[in-house]
N, C-alpha and C positions, 0 to 999 in steps of 0.2 A: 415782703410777703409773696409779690410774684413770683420772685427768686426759689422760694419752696417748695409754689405750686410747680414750677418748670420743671426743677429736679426731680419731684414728685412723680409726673408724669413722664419725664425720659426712662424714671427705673419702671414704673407701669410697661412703658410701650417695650423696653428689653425683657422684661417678664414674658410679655406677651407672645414677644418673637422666641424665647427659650424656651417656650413653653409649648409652640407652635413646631418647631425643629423637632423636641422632644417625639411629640405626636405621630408627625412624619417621619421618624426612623422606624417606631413601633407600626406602625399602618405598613410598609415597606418590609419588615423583617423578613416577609416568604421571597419576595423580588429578587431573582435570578440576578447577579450583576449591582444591585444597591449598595454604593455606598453611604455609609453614615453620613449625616450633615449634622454641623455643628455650626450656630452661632456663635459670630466674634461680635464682643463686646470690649471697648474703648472708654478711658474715663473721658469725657467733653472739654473743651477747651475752658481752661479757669479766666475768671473775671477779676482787675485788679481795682478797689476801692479802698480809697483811703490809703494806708500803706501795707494792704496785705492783698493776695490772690484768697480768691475762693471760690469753690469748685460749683459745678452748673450741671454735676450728675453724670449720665453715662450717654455715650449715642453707639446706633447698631451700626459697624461696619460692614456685613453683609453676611450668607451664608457660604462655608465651608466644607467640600466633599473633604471625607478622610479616604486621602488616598495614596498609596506610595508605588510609583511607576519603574524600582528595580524590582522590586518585589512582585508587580505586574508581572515583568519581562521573564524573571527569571523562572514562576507560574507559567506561564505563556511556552516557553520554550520546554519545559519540563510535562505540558502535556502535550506540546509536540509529535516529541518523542514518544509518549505513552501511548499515541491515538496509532503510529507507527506500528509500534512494535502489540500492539492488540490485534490490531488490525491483521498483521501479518500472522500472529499466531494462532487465528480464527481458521483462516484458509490453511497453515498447517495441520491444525486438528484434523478437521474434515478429512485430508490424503489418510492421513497418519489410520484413524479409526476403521479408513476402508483398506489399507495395505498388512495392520494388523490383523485382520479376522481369523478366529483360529477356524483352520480346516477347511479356507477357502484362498489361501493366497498362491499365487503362482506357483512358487516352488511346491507347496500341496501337490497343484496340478502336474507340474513336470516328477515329481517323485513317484503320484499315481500313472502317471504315464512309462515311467520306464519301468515299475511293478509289472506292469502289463506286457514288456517287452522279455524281461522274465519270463513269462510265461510260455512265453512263443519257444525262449529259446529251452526251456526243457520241454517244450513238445510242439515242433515245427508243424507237426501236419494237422493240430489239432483244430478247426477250426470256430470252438468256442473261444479257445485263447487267441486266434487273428482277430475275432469279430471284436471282442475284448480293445486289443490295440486300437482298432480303427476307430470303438467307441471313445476309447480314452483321449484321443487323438481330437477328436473332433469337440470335445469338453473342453480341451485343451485351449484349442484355435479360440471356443467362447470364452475363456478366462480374461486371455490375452489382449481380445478386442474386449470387450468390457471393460478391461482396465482402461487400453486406450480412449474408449470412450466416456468416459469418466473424466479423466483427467482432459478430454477437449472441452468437454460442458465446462468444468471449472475455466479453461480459457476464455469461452464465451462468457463466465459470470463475470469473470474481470472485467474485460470490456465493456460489460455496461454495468458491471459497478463506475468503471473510470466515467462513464456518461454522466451518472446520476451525480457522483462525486463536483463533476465538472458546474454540471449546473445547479448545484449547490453553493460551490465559491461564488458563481456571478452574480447568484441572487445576493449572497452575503458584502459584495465589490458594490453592488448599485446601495445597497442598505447604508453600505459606511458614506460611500460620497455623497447620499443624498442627508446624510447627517451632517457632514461638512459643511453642505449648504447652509444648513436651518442654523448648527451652530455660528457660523460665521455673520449669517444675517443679524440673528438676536443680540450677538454679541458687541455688536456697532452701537448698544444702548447704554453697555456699560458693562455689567457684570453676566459672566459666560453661566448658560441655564444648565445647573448640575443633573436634572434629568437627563439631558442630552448627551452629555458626557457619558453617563450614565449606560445608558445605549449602544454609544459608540464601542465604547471598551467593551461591552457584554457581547457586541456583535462579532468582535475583534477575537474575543474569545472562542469563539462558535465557528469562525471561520476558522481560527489556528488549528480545530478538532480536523480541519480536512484537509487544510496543507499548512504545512510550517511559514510562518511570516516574520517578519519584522516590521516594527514598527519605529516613525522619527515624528516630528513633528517641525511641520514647517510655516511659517506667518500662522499661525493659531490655528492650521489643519496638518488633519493626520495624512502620512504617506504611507502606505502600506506596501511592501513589495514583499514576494519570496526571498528564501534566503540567496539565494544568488546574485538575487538585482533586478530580476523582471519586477517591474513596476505594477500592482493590479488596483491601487487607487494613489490619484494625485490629488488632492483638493476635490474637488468635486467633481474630478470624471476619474471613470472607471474603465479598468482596460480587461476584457473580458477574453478568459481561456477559452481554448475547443478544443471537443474531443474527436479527435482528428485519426483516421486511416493512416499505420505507418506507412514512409515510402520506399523502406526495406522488407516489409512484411504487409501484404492486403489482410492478411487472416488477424493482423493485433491494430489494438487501439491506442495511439498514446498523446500525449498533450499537445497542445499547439496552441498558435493565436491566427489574425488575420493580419498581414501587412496594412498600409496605408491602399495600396492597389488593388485591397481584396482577396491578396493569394497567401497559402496557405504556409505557413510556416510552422515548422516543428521544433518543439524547447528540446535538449537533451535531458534524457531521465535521469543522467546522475543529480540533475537540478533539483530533483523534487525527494529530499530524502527524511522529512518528519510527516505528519499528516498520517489519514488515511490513503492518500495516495501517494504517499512513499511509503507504506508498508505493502499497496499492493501491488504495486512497481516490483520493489526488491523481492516480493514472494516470488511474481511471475519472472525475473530474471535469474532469482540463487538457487530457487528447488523447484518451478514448475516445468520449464524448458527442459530442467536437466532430467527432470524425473521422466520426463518424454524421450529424451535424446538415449538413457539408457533403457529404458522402453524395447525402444528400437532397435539399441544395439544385441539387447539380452535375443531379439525376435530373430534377427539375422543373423546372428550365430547361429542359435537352435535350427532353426529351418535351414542354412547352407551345410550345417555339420550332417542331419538325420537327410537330406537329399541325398550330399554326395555319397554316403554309404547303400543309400537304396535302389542308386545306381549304378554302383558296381555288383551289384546281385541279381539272383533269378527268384521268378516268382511262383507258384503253383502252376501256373500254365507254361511252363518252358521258358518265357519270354524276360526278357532282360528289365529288369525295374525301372519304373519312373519315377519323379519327383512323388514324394508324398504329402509335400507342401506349397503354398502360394505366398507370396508376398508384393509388398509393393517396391517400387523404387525410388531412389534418391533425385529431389527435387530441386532446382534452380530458381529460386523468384530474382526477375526485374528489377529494380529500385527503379521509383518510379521517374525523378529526378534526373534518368541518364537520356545521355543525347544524342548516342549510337545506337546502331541499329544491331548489334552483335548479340546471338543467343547464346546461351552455355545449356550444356546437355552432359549428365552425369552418371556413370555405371560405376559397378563394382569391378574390381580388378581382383582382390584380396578380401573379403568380407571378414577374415580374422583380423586383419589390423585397423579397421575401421572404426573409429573412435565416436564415443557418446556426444556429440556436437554439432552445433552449427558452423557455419565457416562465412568471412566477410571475403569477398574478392573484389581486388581493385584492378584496374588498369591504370598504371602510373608511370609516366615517364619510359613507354613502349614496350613494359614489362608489365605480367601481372605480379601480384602479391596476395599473398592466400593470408591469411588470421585466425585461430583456433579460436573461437569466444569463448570457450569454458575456462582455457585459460591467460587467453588473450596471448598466443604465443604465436608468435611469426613463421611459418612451416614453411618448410627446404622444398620448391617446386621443380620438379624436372620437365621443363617444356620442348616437346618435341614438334614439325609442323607435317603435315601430312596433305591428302590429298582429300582431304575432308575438314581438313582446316587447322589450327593449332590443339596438341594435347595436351594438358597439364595432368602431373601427374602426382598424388602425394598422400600419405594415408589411406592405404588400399582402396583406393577410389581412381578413376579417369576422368576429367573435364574435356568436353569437345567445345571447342570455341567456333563458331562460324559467324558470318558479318564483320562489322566493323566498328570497334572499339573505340571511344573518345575518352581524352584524360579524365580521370577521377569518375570513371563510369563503376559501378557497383553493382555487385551480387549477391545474393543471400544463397547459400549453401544448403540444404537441409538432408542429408545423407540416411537419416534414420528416423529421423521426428515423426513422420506418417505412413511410416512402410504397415505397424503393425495394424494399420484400418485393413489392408487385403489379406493378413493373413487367414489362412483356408487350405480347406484339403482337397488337393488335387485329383483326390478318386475316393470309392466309399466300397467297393469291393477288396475282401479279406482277402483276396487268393492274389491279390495283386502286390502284397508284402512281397517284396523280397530278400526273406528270410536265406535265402540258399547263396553259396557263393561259386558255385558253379552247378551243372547241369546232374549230377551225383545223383538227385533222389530226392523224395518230397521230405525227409527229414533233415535234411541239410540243416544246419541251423546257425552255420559258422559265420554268413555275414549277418543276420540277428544279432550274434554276439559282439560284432566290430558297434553295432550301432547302440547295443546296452552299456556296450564299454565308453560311450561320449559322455555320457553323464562325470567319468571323474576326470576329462581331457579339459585342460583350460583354454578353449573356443573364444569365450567373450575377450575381444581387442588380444588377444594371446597370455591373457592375464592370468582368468580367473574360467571356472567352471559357471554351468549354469546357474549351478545352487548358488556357489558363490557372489556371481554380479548381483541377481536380486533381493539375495540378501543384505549385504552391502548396502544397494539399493534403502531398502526397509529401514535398515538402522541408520543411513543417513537423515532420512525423515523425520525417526523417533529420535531423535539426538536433538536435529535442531527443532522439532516440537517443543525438549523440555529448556533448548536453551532460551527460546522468545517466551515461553512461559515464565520462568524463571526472572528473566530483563523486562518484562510487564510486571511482574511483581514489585522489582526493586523500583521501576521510574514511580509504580501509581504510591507507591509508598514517600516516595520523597515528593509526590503530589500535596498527598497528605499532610505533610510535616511544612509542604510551602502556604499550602491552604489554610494553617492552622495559622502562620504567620502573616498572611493574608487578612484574614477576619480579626485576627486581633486589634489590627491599626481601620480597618474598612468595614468590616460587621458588628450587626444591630448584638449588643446582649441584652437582653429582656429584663435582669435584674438590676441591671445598671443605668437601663432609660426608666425605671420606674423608680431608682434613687433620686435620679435626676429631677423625673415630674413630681417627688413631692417638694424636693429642694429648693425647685422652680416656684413653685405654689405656694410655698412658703415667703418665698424673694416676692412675690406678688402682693400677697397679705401683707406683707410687712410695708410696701408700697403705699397702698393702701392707706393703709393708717400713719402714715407723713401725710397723704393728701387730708383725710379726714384732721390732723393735728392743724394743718394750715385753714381749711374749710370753720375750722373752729376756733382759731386765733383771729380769721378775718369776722367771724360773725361777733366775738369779742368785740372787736376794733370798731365794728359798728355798733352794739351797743350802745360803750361807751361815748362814743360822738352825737351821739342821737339824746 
């Protein structure tokens, strides 16, 4: 009769726990990160009497997350990439929607500007059509800087995006190891608490949205590193990124951590390529820089080709022309890292052959070495030494070297990047054109027409026309706008198709736990009434004795 009750009551108490599981998946359905739990249930160890076994019911061997950890990874990695390539295509929009505006993009401006020089040149003296150029002129200079400034604001968003970014992984780094902890404690009791799990992975999730991770598992804690190998949780410490002053560039932000001494060390960026911050890494390296560098170069053409024509002519007042434009010049930064004391000091030599780029210099082995970073191409130096100290020379540019140099010292080049912040008109008086190519008469109009004639002469780098480089330009932008649109489409798509197979094996379905609780309810009742069959054999059995 005990024998009954006991059985009786093991399928009761698995009821109860099937039933309880049940409950908590449904309670759970909305929870970010839940996986399903399932009770395991085991038939009990049989009892041999007499010459046969018989069974002693069921016992609960504990709860069960459903959950499949390639299926995770492969999830994991595939939003990644999608957090990437959003990320990056967000900050494309934005250029893209201001470089296409109809009837406000540079070339606009540089078309209404040489309209205007048209005009001069069918009526030199006229000085509605000078004041005309000078207006068009000075629209011009604001186009140019507006653009520019535009696109430095977006440099400055990056940067503290990368901050925010930044200290959003640490917070996410202290979350996981401090789950490491709790799990590892609880779990010294026996069975590991599937909330906690629960957690960890959801966290794991959340962080991979900002940078790409991997994950291993090591004595029953998680190890989290980038894909590379930086380590940013071991067990229960955290090793925490910073968003760190480059030490080839003061003007950008880029990742780092602290050494054991405090100092400051920097990851290289090709390290961080899924996340949000390798989508905005690779923006700011493949089309912001570049979209500045030609910028620059479209600026320094225009302005050195419409100068030197307007210096080979005369103006309304007799007088020999001057510049009609300003600009800035080609900059040299420090690395900060160097241990000489040698400056670099950079002019223009050639402004047509001056290339859309920045340039790394080394001092190596009692030579320098120049580097194209647009396309990382090793450039042919001709070093001469002077009495001003050594000159390198290469891509219509001059390098003046003074001080002194120590192995593996470093420079940053920037030849065009910031010239178009000073572009400016060097005078605002009309009579100051010179239109004239010599002293002839106030109709002269011949050099006017040398400088209307620049618009179809290929200036920019010796390549391309003005129209041409910014156009170019434009369509580079709108290209890879629609290709990272396009490659967000395809990765969140196969998001989809992983998340589908994600929740199959780990997500709550609401018809299927409600199959379940009556199935369960059922297993319960039926319970039940074994125990009542025994309750009522025993009250029998006393009866009868009585």
């Amino acid at each position: 009769m005990s024998s009954l009750i006991n059985t009786a009551m093991s399928g009761l108490s698995a009821a109860q726990q099937l039933l309880n599981s049940t409950a908590n998946n449904i309670s759970n359905y909305t929870i970010a990160g839940y996986n399903r739990q399932t009770t395991i249930i085991s038939e009990a160890q049989n009892s041999f009497n007499g010459n046969s076994w018989y069974g002693n019911g069921v016992i609960v061997n504990g709860v069960q997350r459903q959950y499949d950890a390639l299926i995770d990874s492969q999830l994991r990695n595939a939003s990644a990439k999608n957090s990437a390539q959003s990320t990056h295509y967000i900050q494309l929009s934005s250029i893209d929607k201001q470089m296409a505006l109809e009837g406000n993009t540079l070339n606009d401006g540089l078309a209404t500007f040489f309209d205007a020089l048209q005009n001069v040149v069918n009526n030199a003296a006229d000085p509605a059509a000078r004041q005309t150029v000078m207006s068009q002129a000075a629209a011009l200079t604001n186009q140019f800087t507006n653009t520019q400034a535009r696109l430095d604001q977006q440099q400055r968003d990056i940067n503290t995006q990368l901050r925010d970014e930044v200290a959003t992984i640490n917070r996410y780094t202290q979350q996981i190891a401090t789950l490491n902890q709790r799990i590892a404690q609880l779990s010294q009791s026996g069975d590991i608490p599937n909330n906690l799990l629960d957690q960890r992975d959801q966290a794991v999730r959340e962080l991979n949205e900002h940078v790409g991770v991997n994950v291993a598992m090591q004595d029953g804690s998680m190890v989290v590193s980038i894909a590379n190998g930086f380590t940013l949780v071991n067990g229960t410490k955290c090793y925490e990124l910073e968003a760190v002053t480059a030490n080839a560039d003061p003007d950008q932000v880029t990742i780092g951590y602290r050494d054991k001494n405090g100092d400051k060390v920097e990851l290289p960026e090709r390290m961080f390529k899924d996340g949000a911050i390798g989508g905005l890494l690779a923006f700011r390296s493949d089309e912001l820089t570049p979209l500045q560098n030609r910028l620059g170069q479209l600026t320094l053409a225009f302005v050195t080709a419409i100068n030197d024509v307007q210096l080979q002519g005369y103006d309304l007042n007799g007088e020999q022309g001057e510049s009609l434009f300003t600009i800035g010049q080609p900059v040299v930064k420090t690395n900060a890292l160097n241990q000489g004391d040698a400056t670099l000091n950079a002019v223009y030599t050639d402004p047509q052959q001056v290339q859309a780029s920045d340039y790394q210099i080394v001092f190596k082995e009692g030579n320098w070495q120049v580097t194209r970073l647009s396309d990382n191409h090793s450039v042919q130096v001709e070093a001469d030494a002077g009495d001003n100290g050594t000159a390198l020379h290469f891509d219509g540019l001059t390098i003046t070297v003074t001080g002194t140099p120590v192995e593996n010292d470093r420079y940053l080049l920037q030849p065009v990047k910031q010239i178009t912040h000073q572009f400016a008109l060097n005078f605002t008086d009309p009579n100051k054109l010179a239109a004239a190519e010599d002293l002839s008469g106030e109709s002269d109009n011949r050099n006017m027409q040398k400088m209307l004639d620049l618009q179809s002469q290929k200036w920019v780098g010796g390549t391309q026309t003005f129209n041409q480089a910014w156009g170019s330009a434009v369509s580079f932008i709108a290209t890879q706008t629609k290709s990272y649109a396009s490659a967000a489409d395809v990765s969140a798509a196969i998001i989809t198709q992983l998340t589908a197979r994600q929740q199959a094996v780990s997500g709550v379905n609401l018809d299927e736990e409600y199959a379940n609780l009556t199935h369960y309810q059922q297993y319960y009742i039926a319970n039940t009434q074994v125990l009542n069959t025994a309750s009522a054999l025993f009250d029998a059995l006393i009866s009868v004795r009585s």
